[in-house]
C-alpha positions as CSV (number, residue, x, y, z in Angstrom):
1,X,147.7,34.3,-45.0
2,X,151.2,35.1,-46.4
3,X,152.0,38.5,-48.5
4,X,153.5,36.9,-51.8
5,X,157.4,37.0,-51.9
6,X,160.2,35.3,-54.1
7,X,160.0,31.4,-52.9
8,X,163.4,31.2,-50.5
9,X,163.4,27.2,-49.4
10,X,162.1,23.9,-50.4
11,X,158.7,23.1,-48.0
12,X,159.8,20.6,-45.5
13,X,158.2,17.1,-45.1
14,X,156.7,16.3,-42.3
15,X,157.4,13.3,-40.2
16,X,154.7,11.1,-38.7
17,X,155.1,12.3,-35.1
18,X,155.1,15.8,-36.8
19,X,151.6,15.0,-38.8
20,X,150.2,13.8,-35.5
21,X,151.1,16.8,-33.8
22,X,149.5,18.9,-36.7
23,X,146.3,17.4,-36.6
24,X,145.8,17.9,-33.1
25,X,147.2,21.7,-33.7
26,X,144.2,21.4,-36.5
27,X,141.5,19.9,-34.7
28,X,142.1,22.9,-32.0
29,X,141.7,25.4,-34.5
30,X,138.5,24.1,-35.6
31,X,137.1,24.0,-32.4
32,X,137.7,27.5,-32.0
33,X,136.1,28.3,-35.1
34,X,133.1,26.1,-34.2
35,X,132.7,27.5,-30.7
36,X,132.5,31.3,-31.6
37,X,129.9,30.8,-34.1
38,X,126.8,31.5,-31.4
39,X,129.1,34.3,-30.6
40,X,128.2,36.2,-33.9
41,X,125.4,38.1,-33.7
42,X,124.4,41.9,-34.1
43,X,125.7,43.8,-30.9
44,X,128.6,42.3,-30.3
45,X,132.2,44.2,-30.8
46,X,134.8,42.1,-33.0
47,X,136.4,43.0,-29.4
48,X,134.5,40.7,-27.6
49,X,134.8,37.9,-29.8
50,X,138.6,38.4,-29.6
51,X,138.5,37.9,-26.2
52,X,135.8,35.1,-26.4
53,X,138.5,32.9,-28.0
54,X,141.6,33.9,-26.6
55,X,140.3,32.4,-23.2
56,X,138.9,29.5,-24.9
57,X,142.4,29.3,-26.7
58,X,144.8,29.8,-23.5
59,X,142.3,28.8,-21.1
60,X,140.5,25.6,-22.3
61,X,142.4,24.4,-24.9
62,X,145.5,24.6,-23.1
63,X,147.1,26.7,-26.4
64,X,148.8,29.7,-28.1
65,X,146.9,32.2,-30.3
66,X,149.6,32.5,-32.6
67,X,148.7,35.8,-34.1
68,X,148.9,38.0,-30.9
69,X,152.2,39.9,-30.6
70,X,153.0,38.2,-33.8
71,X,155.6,40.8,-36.5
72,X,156.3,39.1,-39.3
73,X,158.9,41.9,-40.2
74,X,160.6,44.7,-38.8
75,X,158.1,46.7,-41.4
76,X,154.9,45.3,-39.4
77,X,153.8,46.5,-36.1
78,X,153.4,43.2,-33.5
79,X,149.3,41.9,-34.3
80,X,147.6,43.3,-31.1
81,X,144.9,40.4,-30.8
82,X,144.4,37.0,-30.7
83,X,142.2,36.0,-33.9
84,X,142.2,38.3,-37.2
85,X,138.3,39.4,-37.9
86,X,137.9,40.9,-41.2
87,X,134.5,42.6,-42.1
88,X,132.6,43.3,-45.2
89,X,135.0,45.0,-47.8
90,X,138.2,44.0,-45.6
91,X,139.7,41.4,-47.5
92,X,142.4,40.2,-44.5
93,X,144.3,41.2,-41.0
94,X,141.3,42.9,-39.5
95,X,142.3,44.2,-36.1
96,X,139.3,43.5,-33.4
97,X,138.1,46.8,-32.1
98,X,135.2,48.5,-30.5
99,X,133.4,47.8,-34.1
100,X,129.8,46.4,-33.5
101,X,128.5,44.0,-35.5
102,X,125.0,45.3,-37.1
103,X,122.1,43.2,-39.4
104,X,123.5,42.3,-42.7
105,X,127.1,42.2,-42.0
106,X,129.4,39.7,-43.3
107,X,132.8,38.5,-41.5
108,X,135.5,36.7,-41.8
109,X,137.4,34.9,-38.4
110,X,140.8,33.7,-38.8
111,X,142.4,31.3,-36.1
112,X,145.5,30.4,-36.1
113,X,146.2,27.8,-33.0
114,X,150.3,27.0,-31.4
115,X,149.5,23.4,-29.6
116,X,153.2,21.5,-28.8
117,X,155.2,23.8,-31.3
118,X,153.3,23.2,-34.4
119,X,150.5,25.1,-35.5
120,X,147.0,24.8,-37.2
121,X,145.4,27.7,-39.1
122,X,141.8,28.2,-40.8
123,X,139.4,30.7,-41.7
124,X,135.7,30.8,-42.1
125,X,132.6,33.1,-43.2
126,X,129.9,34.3,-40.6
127,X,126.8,36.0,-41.3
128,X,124.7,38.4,-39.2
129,X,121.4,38.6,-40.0
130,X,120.8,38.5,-43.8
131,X,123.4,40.4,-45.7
132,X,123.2,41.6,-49.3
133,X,122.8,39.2,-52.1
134,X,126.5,40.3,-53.7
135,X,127.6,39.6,-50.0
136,X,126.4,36.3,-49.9
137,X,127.0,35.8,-53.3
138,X,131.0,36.4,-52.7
139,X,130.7,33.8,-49.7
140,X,129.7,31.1,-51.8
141,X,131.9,31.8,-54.3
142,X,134.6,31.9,-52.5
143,X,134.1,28.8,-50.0
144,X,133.8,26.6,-53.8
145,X,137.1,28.3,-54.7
146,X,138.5,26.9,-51.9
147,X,136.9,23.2,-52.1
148,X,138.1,22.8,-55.8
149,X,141.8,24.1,-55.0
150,X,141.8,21.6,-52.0
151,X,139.5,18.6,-54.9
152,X,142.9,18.9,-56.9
153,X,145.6,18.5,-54.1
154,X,147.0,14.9,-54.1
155,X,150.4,14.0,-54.8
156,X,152.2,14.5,-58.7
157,X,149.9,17.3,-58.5
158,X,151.4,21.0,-58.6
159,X,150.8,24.2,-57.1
160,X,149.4,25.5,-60.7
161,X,146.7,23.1,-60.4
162,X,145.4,24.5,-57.0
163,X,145.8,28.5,-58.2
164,X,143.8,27.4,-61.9
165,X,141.2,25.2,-60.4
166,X,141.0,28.5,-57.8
167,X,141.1,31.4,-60.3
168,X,139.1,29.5,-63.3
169,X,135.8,29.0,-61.0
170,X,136.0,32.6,-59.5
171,X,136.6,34.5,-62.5
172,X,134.1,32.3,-64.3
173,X,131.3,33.8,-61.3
174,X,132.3,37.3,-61.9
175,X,134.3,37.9,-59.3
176,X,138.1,38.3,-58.5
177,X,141.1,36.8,-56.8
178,X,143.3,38.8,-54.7
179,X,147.3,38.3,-55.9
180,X,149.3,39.6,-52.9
181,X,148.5,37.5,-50.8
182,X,148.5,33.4,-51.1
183,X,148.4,30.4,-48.8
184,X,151.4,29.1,-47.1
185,X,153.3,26.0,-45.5
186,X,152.8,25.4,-41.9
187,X,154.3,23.3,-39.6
188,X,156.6,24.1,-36.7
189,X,156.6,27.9,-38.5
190,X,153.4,30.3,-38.7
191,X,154.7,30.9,-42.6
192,X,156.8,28.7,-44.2
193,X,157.5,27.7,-48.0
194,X,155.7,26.7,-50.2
195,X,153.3,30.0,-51.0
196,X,150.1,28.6,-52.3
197,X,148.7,31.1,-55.2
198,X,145.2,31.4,-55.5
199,X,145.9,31.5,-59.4
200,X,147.9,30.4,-61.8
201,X,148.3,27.5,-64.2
202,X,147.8,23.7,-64.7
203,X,151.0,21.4,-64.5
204,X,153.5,24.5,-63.4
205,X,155.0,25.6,-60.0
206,X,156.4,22.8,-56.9
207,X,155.3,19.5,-57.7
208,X,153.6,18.2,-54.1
209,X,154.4,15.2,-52.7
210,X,153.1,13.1,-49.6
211,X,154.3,14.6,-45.8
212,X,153.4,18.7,-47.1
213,X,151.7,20.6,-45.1
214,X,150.1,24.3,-46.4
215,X,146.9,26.1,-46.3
216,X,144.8,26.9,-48.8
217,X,143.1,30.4,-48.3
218,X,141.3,32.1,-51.1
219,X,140.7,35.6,-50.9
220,X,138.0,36.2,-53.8
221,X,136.2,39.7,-54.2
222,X,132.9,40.6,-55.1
223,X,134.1,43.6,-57.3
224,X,137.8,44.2,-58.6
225,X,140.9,42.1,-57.1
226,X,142.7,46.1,-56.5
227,X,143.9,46.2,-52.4
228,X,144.5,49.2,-50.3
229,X,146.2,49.2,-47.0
230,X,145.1,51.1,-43.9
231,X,147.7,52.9,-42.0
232,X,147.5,50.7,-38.9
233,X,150.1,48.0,-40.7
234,X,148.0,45.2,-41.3
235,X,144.3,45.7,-42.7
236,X,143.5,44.8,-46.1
237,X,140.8,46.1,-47.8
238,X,139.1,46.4,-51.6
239,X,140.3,49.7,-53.0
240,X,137.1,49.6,-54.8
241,X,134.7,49.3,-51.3
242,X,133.3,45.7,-52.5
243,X,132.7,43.0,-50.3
244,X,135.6,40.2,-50.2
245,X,135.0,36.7,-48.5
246,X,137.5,34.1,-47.4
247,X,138.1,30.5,-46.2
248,X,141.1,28.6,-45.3
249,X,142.0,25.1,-44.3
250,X,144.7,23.5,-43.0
251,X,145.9,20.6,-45.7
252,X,147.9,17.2,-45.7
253,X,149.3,16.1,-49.1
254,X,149.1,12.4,-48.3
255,X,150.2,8.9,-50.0
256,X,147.0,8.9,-52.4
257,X,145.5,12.6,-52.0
258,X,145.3,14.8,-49.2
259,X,143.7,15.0,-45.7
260,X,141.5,18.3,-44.4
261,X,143.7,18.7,-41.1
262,X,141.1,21.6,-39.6
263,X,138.1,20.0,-40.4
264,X,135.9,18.1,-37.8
265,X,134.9,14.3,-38.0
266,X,131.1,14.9,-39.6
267,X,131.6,18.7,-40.2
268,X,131.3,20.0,-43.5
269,X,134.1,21.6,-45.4
């Protein structure tokens, strides 16, 4: 996910050969995501599932883990690991560490694969054991933010619709949507324009068109949408300690709607 800024560019198109290229960046990612999911269980150190799919990354999939060694700006420190795992009241950029997953947490893994120069990024929930009901609750709320944001992407419509169809459904469950930070182009770039808001209004903001390429990424809170940041650079967290859930995809805007570019043949959204 991207920290909102001003929009700089106009999002570029992408060519065939460069779509092709993304969905085989995209398919990657998802098999990373799919793969670690046995992983997840009470014992294990966010550590160790760092590692798990870094060498599935570099050594199986013949790929990049684009967040490792990855600065942004001169104002962040390099990302030290391979995957971002955020857990529980983190809302983003959790840094794998000795941390053990216990019974009843709730995590968030975030891949983000470089395959032939372009890249595919996605997110997903995982459970261990049976979390709180407010921690579950968040989960499904915010995977449904994320299917009607991606339901309304198609081509005439804009980036407003996404954010509304996002923030409406959310706020309407009682919980809230993190601002400062959004969904972003992707391509050849990690980050590029446009920044997709996980709020906003119907008909306003870039008008999509077929051959864009973004994510779509909501970050929705069981509690208050209020971040805090943790000295290391890069964790986000509620400022109010309540549990935050997030998913991402990887999205084509295409001639007559849009295509799911990190989603598997038969898997669900």
């Amino acid at each position: 996910m991207l920290q909102r800024t001003q929009q700089k560019h106009q999002p570029s198109i992408k060519t065939p050969a460069e779509i092709e290229k993304m969905r085989v960046a995209g398919r990657l990612t998802a098999m990373v995501l799919k793969m670690i999911g046995p992983h997840v269980r009470a014992g294990v150190s966010t550590d160790e599932l760092d590692r798990i799919c870094h060498d599935y990354i570099v050594h199986d999939l013949d790929a990049i883990p684009a967040p490792l060694h990855y600065q942004p700006s001169p104002d962040y420190p390099p990302f030290p690991k391979s995957v971002c795992i955020s857990l529980n009241h983190v809302i983003c950029h959790g840094i794998p560490g000795d941390r053990i997953l216990k019974e009843g947490d709730i995590l968030n893994i975030d891949v983000t694969v470089i395959k032939d120069g372009y890249h595919g990024d996605s997110s997903k929930m995982f459970m261990v054991g049976e979390p709180p009901l407010r921690a579950r609750r968040v989960m499904e709320v915010a995977h449904e933010s994320m299917v009607r944001g991606i339901g309304v992407v198609r081509p005439g419509a804009t980036l407003g619709d996404i954010g509304h169809a996002i923030q409406v459904y959310a706020e309407a469950q009682h919980c809230s949507v993190v601002r400062e930070f959004c969904g972003h182009g992707i391509g050849r770039g990690f980050h590029e324009e446009p920044q997709v808001l996980h709020y906003g209004n119907p008909g306003e903001g870039l008008e999509l068109v077929a051959g864009m390429t973004f994510t779509i990424e909501p970050m929705i809170n069981a509690g208050k949408r209020h971040i805090k940041a943790l000295p290391d650079g890069w964790t986000i967290v509620t400022k109010d300690h309540s549990a935050s859930a997030q998913w991402e995809h990887t999205i084509l805007v295409t001639d007559s709607g849009h295509e799911i570019l990190t989603q598997l043949p038969g898997d669900p959204i």
